[in-house]
C-alpha atoms as an extended CHARMM CRD file, in Angstrom:
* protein
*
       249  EXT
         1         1  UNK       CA            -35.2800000000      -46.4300000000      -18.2090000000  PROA      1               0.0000000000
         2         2  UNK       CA            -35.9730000000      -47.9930000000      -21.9270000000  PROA      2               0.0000000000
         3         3  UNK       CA            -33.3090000000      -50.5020000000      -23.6770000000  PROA      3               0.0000000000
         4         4  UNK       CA            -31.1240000000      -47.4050000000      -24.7490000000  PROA      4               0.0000000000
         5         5  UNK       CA            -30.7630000000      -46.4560000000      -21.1390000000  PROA      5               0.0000000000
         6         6  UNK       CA            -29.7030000000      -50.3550000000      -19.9590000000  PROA      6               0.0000000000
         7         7  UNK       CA            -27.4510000000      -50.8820000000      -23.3510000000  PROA      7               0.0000000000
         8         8  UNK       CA            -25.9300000000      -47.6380000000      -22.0130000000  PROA      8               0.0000000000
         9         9  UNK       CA            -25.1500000000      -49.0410000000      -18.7910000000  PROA      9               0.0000000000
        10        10  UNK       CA            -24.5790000000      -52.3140000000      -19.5410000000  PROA      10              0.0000000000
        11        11  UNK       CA            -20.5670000000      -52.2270000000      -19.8690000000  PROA      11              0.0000000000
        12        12  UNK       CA            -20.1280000000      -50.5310000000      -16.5100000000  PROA      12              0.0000000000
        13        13  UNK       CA            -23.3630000000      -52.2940000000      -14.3040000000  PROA      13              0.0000000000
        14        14  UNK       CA            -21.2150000000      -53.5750000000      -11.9030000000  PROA      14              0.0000000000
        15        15  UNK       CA            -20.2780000000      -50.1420000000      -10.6900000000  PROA      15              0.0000000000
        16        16  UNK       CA            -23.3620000000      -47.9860000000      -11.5920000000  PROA      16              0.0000000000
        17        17  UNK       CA            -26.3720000000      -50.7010000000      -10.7920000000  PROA      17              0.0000000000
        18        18  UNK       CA            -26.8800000000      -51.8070000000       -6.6180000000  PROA      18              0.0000000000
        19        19  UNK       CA            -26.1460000000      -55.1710000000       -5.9340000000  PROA      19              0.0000000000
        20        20  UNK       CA            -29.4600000000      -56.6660000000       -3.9420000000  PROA      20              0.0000000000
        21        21  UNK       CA            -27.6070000000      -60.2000000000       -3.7470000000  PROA      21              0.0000000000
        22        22  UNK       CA            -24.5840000000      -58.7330000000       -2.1290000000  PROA      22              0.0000000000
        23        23  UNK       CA            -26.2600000000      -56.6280000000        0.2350000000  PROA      23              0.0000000000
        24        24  UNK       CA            -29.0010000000      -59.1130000000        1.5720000000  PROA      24              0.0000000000
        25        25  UNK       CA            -26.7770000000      -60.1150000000        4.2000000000  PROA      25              0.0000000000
        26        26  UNK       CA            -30.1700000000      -62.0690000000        5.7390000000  PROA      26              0.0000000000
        27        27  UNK       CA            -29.7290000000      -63.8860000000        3.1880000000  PROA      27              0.0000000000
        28        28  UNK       CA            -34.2390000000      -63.3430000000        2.9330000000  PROA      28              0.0000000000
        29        29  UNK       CA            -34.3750000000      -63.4130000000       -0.9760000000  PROA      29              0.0000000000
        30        30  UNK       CA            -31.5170000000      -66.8010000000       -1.3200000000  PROA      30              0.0000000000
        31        31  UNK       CA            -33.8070000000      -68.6390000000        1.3510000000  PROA      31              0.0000000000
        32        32  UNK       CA            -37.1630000000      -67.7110000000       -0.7140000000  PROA      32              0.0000000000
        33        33  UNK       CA            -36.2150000000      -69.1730000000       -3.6290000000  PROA      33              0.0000000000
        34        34  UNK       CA            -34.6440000000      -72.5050000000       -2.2340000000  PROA      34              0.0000000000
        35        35  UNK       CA            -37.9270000000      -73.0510000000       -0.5320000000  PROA      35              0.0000000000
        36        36  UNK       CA            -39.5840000000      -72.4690000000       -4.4380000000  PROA      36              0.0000000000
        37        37  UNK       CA            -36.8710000000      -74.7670000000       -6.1710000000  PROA      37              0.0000000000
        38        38  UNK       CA            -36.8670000000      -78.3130000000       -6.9320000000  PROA      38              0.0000000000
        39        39  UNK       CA            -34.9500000000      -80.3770000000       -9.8240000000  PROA      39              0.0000000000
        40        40  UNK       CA            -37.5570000000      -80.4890000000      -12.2180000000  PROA      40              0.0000000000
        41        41  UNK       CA            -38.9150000000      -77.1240000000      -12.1290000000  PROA      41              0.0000000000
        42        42  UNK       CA            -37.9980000000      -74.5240000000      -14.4630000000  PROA      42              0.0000000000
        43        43  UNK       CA            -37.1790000000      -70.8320000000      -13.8580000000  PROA      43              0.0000000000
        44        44  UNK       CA            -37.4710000000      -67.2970000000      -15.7200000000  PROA      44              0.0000000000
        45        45  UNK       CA            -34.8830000000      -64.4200000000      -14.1940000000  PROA      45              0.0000000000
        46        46  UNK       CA            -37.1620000000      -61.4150000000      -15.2620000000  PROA      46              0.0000000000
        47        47  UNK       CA            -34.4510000000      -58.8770000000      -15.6860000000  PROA      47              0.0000000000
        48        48  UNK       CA            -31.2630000000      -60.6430000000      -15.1000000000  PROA      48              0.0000000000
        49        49  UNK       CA            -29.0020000000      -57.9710000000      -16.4010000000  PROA      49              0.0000000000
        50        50  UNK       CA            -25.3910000000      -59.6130000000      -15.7050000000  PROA      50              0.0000000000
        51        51  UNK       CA            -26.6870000000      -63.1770000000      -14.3850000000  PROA      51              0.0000000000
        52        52  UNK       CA            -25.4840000000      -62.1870000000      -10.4800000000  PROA      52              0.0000000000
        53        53  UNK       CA            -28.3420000000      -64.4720000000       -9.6970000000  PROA      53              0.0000000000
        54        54  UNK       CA            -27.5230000000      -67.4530000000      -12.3630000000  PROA      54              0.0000000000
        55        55  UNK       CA            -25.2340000000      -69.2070000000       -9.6720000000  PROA      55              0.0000000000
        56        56  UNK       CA            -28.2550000000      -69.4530000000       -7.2200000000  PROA      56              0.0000000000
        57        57  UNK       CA            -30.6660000000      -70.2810000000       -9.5050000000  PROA      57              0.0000000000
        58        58  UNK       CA            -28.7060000000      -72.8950000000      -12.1860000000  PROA      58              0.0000000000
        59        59  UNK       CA            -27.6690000000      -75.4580000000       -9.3580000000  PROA      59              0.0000000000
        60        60  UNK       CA            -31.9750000000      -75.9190000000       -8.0640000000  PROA      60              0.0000000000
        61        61  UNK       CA            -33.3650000000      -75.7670000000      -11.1850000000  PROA      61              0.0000000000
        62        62  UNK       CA            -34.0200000000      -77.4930000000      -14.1260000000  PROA      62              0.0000000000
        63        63  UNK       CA            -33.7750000000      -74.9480000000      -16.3370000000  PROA      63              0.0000000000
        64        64  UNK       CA            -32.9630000000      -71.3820000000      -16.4260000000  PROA      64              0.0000000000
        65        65  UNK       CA            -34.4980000000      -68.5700000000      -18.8290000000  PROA      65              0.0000000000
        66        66  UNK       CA            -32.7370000000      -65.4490000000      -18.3290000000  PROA      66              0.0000000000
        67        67  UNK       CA            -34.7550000000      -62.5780000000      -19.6900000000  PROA      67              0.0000000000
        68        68  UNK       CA            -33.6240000000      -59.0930000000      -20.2900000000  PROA      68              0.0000000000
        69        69  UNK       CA            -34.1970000000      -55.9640000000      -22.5110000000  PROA      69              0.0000000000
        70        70  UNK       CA            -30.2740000000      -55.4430000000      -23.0040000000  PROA      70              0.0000000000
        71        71  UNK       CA            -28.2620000000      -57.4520000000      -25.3220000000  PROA      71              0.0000000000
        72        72  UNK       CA            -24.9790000000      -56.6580000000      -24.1160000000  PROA      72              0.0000000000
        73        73  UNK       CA            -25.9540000000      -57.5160000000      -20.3870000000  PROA      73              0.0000000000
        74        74  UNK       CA            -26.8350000000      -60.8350000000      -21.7370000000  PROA      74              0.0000000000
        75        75  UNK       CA            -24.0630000000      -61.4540000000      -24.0570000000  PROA      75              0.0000000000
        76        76  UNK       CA            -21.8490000000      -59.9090000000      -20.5300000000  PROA      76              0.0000000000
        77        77  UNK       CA            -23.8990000000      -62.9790000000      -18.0390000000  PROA      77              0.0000000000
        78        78  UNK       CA            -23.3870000000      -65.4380000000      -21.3610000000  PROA      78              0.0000000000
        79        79  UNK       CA            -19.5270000000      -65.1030000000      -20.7830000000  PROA      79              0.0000000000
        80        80  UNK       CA            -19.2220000000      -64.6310000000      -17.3040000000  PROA      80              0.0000000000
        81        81  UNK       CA            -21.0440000000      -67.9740000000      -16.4140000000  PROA      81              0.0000000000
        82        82  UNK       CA            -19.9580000000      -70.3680000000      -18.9970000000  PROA      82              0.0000000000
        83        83  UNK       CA            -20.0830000000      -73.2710000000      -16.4670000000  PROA      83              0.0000000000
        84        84  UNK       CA            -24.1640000000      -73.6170000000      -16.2490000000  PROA      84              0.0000000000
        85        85  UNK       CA            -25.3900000000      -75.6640000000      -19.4330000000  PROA      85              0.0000000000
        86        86  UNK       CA            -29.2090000000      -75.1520000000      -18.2300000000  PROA      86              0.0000000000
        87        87  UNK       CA            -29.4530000000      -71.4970000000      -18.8860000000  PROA      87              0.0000000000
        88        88  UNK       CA            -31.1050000000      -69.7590000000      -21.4920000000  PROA      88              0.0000000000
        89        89  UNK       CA            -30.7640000000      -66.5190000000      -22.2500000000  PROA      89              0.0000000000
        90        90  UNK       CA            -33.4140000000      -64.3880000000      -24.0030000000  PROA      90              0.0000000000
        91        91  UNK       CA            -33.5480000000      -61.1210000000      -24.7730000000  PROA      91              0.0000000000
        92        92  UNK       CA            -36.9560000000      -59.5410000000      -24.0040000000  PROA      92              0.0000000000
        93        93  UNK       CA            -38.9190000000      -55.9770000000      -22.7900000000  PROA      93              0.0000000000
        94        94  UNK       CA            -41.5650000000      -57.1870000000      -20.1850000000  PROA      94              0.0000000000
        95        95  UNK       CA            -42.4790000000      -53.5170000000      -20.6160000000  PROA      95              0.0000000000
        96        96  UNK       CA            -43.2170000000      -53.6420000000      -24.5070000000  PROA      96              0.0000000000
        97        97  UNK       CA            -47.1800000000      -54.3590000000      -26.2440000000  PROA      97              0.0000000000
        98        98  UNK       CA            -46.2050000000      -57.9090000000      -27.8530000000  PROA      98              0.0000000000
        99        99  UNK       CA            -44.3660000000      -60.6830000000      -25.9860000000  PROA      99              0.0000000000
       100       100  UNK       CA            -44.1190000000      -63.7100000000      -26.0750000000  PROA      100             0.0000000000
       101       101  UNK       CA            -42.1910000000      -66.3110000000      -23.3040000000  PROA      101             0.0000000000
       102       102  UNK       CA            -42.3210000000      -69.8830000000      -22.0970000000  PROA      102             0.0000000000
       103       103  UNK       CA            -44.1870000000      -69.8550000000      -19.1720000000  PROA      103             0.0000000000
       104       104  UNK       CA            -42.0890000000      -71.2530000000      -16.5480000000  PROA      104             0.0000000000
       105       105  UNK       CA            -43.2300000000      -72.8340000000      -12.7260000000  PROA      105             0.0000000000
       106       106  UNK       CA            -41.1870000000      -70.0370000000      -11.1530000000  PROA      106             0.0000000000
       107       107  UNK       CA            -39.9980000000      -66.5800000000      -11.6100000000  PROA      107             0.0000000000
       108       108  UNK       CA            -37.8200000000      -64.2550000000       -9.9200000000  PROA      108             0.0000000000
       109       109  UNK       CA            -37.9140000000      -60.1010000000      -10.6060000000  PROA      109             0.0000000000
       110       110  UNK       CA            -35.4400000000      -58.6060000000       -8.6940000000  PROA      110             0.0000000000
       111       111  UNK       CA            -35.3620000000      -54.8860000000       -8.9250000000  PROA      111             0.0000000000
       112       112  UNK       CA            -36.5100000000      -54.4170000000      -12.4840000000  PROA      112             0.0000000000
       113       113  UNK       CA            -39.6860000000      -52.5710000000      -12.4890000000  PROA      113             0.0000000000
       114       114  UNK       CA            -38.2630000000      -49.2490000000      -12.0680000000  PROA      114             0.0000000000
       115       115  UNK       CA            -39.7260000000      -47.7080000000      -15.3850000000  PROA      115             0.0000000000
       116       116  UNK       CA            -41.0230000000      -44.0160000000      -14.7030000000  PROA      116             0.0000000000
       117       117  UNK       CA            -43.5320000000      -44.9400000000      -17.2210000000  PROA      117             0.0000000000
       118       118  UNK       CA            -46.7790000000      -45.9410000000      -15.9750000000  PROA      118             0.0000000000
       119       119  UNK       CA            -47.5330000000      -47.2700000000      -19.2050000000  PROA      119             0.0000000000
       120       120  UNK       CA            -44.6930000000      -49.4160000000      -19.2410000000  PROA      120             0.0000000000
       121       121  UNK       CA            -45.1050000000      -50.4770000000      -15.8690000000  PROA      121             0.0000000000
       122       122  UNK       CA            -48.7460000000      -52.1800000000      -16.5750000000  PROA      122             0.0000000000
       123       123  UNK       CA            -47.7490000000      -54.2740000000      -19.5440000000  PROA      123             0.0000000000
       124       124  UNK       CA            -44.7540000000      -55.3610000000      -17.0440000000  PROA      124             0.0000000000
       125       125  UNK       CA            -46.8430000000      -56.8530000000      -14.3600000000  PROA      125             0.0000000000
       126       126  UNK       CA            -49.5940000000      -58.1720000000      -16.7270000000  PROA      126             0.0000000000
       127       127  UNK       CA            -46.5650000000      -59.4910000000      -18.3930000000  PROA      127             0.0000000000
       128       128  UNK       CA            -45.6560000000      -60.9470000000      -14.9120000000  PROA      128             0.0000000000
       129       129  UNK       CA            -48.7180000000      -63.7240000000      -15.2170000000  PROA      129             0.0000000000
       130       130  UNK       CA            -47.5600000000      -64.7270000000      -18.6120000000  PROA      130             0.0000000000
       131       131  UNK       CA            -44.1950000000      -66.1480000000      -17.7780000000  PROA      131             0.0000000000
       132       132  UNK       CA            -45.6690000000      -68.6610000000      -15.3660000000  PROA      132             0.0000000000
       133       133  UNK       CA            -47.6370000000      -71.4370000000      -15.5750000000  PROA      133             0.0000000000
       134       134  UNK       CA            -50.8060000000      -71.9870000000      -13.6380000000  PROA      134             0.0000000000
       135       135  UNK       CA            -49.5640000000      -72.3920000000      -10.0190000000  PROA      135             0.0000000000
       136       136  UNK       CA            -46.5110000000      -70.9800000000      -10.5570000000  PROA      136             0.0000000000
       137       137  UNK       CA            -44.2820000000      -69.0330000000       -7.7200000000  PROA      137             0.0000000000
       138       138  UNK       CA            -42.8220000000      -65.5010000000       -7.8130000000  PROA      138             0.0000000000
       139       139  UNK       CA            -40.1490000000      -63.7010000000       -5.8520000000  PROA      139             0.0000000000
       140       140  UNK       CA            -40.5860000000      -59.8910000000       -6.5470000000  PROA      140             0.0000000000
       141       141  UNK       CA            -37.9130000000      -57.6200000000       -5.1420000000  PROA      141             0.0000000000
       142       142  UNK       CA            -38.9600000000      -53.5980000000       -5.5830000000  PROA      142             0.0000000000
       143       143  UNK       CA            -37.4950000000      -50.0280000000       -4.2870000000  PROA      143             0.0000000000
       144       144  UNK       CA            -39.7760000000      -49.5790000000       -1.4620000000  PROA      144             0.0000000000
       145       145  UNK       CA            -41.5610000000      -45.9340000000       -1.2150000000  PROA      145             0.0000000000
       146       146  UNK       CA            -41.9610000000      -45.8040000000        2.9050000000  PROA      146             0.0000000000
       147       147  UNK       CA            -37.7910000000      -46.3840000000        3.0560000000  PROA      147             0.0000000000
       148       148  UNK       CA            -37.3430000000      -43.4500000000        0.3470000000  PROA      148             0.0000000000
       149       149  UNK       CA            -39.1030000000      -41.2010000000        1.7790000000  PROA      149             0.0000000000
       150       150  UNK       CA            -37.7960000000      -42.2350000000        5.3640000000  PROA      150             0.0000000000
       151       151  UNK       CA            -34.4910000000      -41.9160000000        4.3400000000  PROA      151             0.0000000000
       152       152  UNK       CA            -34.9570000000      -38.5500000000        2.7570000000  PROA      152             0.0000000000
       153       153  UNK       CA            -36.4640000000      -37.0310000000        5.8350000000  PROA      153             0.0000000000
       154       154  UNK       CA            -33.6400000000      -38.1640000000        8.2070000000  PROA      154             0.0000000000
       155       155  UNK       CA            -31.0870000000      -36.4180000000        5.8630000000  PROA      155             0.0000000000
       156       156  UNK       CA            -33.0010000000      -33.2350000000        5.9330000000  PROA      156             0.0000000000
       157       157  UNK       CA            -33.4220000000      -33.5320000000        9.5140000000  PROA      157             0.0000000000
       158       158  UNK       CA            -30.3570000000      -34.1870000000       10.2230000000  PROA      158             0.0000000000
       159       159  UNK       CA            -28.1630000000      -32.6550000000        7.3910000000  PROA      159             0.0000000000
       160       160  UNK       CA            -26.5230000000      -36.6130000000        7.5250000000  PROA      160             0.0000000000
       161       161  UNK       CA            -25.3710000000      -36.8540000000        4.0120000000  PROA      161             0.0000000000
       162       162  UNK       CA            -22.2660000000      -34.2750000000        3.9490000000  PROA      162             0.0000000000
       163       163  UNK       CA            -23.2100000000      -34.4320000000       -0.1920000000  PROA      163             0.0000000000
       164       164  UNK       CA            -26.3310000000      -33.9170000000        0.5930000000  PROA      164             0.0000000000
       165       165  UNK       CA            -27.6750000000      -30.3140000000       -0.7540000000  PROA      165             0.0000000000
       166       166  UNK       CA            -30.7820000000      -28.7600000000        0.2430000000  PROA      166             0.0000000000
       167       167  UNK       CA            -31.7700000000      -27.2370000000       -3.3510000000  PROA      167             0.0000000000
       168       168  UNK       CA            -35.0770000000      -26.5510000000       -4.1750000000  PROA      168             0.0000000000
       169       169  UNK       CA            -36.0820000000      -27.2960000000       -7.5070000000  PROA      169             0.0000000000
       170       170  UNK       CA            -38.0750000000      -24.1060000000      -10.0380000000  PROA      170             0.0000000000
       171       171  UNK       CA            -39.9420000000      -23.9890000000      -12.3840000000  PROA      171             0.0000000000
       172       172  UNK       CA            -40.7470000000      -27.5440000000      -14.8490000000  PROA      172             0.0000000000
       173       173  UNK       CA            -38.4050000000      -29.7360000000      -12.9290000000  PROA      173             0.0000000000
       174       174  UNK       CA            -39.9950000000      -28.4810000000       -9.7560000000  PROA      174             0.0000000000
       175       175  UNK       CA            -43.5950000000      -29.3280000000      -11.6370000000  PROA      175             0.0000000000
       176       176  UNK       CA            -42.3090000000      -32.6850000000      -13.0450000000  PROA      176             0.0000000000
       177       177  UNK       CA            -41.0080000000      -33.3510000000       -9.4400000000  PROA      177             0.0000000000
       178       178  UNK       CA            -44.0710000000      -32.8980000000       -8.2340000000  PROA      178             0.0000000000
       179       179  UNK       CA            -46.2810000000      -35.1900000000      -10.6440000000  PROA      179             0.0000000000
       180       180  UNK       CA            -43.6920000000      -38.0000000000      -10.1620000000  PROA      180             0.0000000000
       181       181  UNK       CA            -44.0890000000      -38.0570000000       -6.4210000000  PROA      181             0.0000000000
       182       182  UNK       CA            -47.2740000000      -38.3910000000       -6.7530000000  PROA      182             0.0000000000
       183       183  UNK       CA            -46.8610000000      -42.0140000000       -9.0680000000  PROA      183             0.0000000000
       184       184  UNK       CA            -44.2400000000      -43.0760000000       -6.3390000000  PROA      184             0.0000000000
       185       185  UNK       CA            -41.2980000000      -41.8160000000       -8.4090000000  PROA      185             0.0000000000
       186       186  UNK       CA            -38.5130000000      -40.5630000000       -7.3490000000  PROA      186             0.0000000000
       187       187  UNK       CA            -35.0030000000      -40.1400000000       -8.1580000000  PROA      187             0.0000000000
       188       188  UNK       CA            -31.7850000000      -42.3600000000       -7.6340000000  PROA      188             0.0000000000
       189       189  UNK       CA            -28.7210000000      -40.7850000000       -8.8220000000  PROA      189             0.0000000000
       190       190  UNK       CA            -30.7020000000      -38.4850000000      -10.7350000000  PROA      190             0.0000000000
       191       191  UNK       CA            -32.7720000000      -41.0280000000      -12.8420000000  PROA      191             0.0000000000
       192       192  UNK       CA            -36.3440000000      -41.0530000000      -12.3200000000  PROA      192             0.0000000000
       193       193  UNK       CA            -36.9470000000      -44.2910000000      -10.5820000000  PROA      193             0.0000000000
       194       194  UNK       CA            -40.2940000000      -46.1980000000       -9.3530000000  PROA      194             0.0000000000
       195       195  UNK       CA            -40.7680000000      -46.8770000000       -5.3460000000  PROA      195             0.0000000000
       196       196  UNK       CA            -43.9300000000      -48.4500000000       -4.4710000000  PROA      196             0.0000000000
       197       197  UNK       CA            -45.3640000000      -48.9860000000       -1.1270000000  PROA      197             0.0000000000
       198       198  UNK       CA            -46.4440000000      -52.3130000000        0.3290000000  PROA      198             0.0000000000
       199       199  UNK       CA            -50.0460000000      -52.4480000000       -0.2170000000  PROA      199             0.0000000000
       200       200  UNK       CA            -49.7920000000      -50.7430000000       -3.7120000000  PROA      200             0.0000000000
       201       201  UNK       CA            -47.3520000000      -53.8970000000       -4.1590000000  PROA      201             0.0000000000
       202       202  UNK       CA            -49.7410000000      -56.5070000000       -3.0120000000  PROA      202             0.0000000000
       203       203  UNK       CA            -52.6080000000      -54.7530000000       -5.1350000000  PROA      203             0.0000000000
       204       204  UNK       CA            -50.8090000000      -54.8130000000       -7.9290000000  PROA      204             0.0000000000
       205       205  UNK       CA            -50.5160000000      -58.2120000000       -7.9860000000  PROA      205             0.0000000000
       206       206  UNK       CA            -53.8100000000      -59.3850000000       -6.5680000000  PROA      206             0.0000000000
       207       207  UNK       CA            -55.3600000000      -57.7700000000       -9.8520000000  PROA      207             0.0000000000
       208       208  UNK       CA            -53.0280000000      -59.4570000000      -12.2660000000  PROA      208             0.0000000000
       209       209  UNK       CA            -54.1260000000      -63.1710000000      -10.8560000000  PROA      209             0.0000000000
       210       210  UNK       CA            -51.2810000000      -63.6710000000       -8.1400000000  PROA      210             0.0000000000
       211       211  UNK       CA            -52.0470000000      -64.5880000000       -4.5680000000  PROA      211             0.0000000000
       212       212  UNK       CA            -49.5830000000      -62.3310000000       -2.4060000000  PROA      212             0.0000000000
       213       213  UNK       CA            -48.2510000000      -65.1220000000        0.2050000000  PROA      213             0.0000000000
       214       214  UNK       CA            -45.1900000000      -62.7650000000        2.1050000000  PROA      214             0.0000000000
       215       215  UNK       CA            -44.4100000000      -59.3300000000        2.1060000000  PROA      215             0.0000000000
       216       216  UNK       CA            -41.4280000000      -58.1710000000        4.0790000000  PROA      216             0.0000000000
       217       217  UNK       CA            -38.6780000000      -56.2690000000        4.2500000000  PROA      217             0.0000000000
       218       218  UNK       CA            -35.0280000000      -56.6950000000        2.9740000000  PROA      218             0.0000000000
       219       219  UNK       CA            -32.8840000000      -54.6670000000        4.7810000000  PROA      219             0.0000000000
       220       220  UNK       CA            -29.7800000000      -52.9370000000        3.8050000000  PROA      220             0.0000000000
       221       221  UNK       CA            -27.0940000000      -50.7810000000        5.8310000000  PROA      221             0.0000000000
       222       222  UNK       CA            -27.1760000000      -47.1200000000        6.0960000000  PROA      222             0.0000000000
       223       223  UNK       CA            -24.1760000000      -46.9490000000        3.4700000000  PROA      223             0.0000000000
       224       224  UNK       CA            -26.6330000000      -47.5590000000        1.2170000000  PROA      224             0.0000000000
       225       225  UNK       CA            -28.1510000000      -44.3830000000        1.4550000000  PROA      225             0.0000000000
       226       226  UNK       CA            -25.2010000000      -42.1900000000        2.7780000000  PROA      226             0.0000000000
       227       227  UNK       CA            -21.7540000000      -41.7070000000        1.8770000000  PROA      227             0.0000000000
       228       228  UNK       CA            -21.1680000000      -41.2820000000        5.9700000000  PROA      228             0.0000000000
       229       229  UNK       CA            -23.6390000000      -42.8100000000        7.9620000000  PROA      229             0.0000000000
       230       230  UNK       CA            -23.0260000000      -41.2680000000       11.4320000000  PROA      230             0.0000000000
       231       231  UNK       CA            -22.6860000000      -43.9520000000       14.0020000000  PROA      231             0.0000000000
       232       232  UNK       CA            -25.7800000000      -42.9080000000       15.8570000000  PROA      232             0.0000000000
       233       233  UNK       CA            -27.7920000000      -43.6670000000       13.5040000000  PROA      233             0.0000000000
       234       234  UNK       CA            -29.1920000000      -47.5670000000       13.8000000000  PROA      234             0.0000000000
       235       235  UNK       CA            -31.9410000000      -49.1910000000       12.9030000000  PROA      235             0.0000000000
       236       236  UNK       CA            -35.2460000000      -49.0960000000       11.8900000000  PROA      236             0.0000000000
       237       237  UNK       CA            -32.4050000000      -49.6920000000        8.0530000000  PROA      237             0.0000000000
       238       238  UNK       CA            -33.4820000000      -48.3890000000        4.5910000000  PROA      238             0.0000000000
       239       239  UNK       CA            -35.1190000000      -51.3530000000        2.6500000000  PROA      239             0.0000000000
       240       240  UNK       CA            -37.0540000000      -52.7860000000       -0.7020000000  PROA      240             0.0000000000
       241       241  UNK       CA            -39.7290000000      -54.8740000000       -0.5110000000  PROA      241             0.0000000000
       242       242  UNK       CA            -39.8230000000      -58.4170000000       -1.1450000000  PROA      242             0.0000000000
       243       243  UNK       CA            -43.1340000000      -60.5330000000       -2.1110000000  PROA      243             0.0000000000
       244       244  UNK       CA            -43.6530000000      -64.0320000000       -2.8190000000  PROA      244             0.0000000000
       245       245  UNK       CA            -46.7010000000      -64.6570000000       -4.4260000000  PROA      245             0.0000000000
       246       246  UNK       CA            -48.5970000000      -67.4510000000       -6.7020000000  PROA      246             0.0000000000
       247       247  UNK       CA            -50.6240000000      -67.8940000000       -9.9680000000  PROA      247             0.0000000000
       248       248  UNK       CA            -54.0410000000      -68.4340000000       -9.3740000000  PROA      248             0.0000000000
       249       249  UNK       CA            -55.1960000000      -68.7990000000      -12.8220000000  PROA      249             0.0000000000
């Protein structure tokens, strides 16, 4: 997942790319940051693609930064949301070796860490500490691992997903398959795509300066995961991860 990939997909996001605003019916990541906002405070959308967020955040805030690697999805969220003078938008790869941002007081990251790369994926949370300033609040939304794998083992149990294909991978993809498992990556609509699991989450963050202050679960419905959810099947639901968390230093 590098720029090419998300200029690629830019034009047609709103089909290709899950909607985590739509489909937090709790309404969990909404209440988060209203607890976070106040008039004078500023906020960075760290990966905003389109803007879906912009009308949540523009009305709490004083100002908006909205940050991503694609051009097009900004130029897209530029159009689309002409109304909200306070936004900025900035075109910038938390992922890259040089980067430089106005920290802000908060941040939101909702699903953009998804890089294969494990490079890629340090210099994107060190890069999470330099967008805030000291004090500053976070809402991180990520795949989680445990719902993946979960999720996986139900359809093989239960054959639920009538697309669903039990084909055993040879050979190098069968290797590769193998090493990215092992990194928490696996694949979503056939694009290698990181999951993490909770306390890999909160470590991740504890090392880059952030005090972890909530991590639960967002839940979605099984249509998420399956073209035909039978009706049986209820809850525990597939889910990401949300954590709030705060700059210590």
């Amino acid at each position: 997942m590098d720029r090419k990939y998300w200029e690629t997909i830019a034009p047609k996001y709103e089909d290709e790319i899950f909607d985590v605003l739509r489909n937090d019916t709790s309404g969990i990541i909404v209440q988060a940051i209203q607890e976070m906002a106040a008039p004078q405070k500023t906020i960075i959308d760290i990966g905003c693609a389109v803007g879906k967020w912009i009308p949540v955040l523009a009305p709490l805030f004083k100002q908006v930064i909205a940050a991503d690697i694609s051009a097009i999805n900004l130029q897209i969220a530029k159009e689309k949301y002409t109304e909200y003078q306070n936004v900025d938008y900035v075109r910038m790869d938390m992922s890259g070796n040089d980067l430089t941002v106005t920290p802000c007081d908060t941040a939101i990251c909702i699903n953009a860490i998804l890089t294969d790369s494990l490079k890629k994926r340090i210099n994107f949370f060190e890069a999470l500490s330099l967008c805030l300033n000291k004090g500053g609040e976070l809402v991180l939304v990520v795949p989680s691992l445990e719902s993946k794998l979960y999720s996986n083992i139900i359809a093989n149990r239960w054959n639920v997903d009538d697309a669903h294909e039990d084909v055993k991978p040879e050979g190098n993809r069968a290797i590769k398959q193998i090493s990215n498992i092992k990194q928490g990556v696996t694949d979503i609509d056939d694009v290698p795509t990181k999951h993490y699991l909770k306390e890999e989450l909160e470590l991740l963050l504890t090392l880059e300066g952030f005090e972890v202050t909530q991590v639960t679960k967002i839940n979605y419905g099984w249509n998420t995961e399956f073209h035909k959810p039978p009706k049986w099947l209820k809850g525990p639901y597939p889910w990401d991860w949300m954590c709030t968390a705060k700059k210590l230093g």
